[in-house]
C-alpha positions, 0 to 999 in steps of 0.5 A: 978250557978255563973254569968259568966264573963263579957268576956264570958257574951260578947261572948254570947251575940255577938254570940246571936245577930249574930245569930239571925241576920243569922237567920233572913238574911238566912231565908228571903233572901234564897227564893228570892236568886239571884244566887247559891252563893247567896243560899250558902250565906243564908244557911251559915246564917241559920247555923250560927245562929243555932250555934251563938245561941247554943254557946251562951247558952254553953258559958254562962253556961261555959260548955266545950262542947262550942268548937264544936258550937262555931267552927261552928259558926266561920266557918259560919261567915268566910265563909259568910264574903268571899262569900258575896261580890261575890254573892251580889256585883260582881263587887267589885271582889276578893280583898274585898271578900279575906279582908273580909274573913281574917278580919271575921277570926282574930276577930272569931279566937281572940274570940275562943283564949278568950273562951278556955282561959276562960273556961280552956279547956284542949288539953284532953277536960277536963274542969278545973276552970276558974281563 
């Protein structure tokens, strides 16, 4: 087995990190959660570090099958972007959840645009050779 690029080996260790971290938020800020958003806030971590993680290894083993983990993933982080400010911040209103949220999804749907790229993923779910 070949190295992966060095784009993929980012990814991966992007989607490492921020699931180790999800791991970490979710697991210690869900028993002393404030409110229900709160509570969905640490369950979107805990997901999303299961997912960050199982991406990773897939697309650091440039398996085609890295879409579904991935997408979780990018839901995961999308979702918490947009909760977040709500459920631990209130006051800061709409506005900053909303810019979050869209800034969480430009970099989660560029970095998605980049795996399938790379991987050569098909519309068919086959996998051709990455150039």
């Amino acid at each position: 087995m070949r190295a992966p690029s060095f784009g993929l080996t980012l990814v991966a260790a992007f989607a490492i990190g921020t699931g180790l971290n999800g791991l970490y938020t979710g697991a210690t800020d869900l028993p002393r959660a404030p409110n229900t958003l709160a509570t969905i806030v640490s369950a979107l971590n805990l997901l999303m570090g299961i997912a960050g993680i199982a991406a990773a290894v897939l697309v650091w083993r440039e398996h085609r099958r890295a879409t579904a983990p991935m997408v979780a993933w990018g839901v995961c982080i999308i979702g918490a972007a947009l909760l977040a400010p709500r459920a631990y911040a209130p006051e800061v209103g709409w506005p900053a959840a909303i810019v979050g949220g869209i800034t969480a999804a430009a970099l989660v749907f560029t970095i998605f645009l980049y795996v399938r790229w790379r991987l050569g993923v098909t519309a068919r779910g086959e996998s051709s050779p990455a150039s």
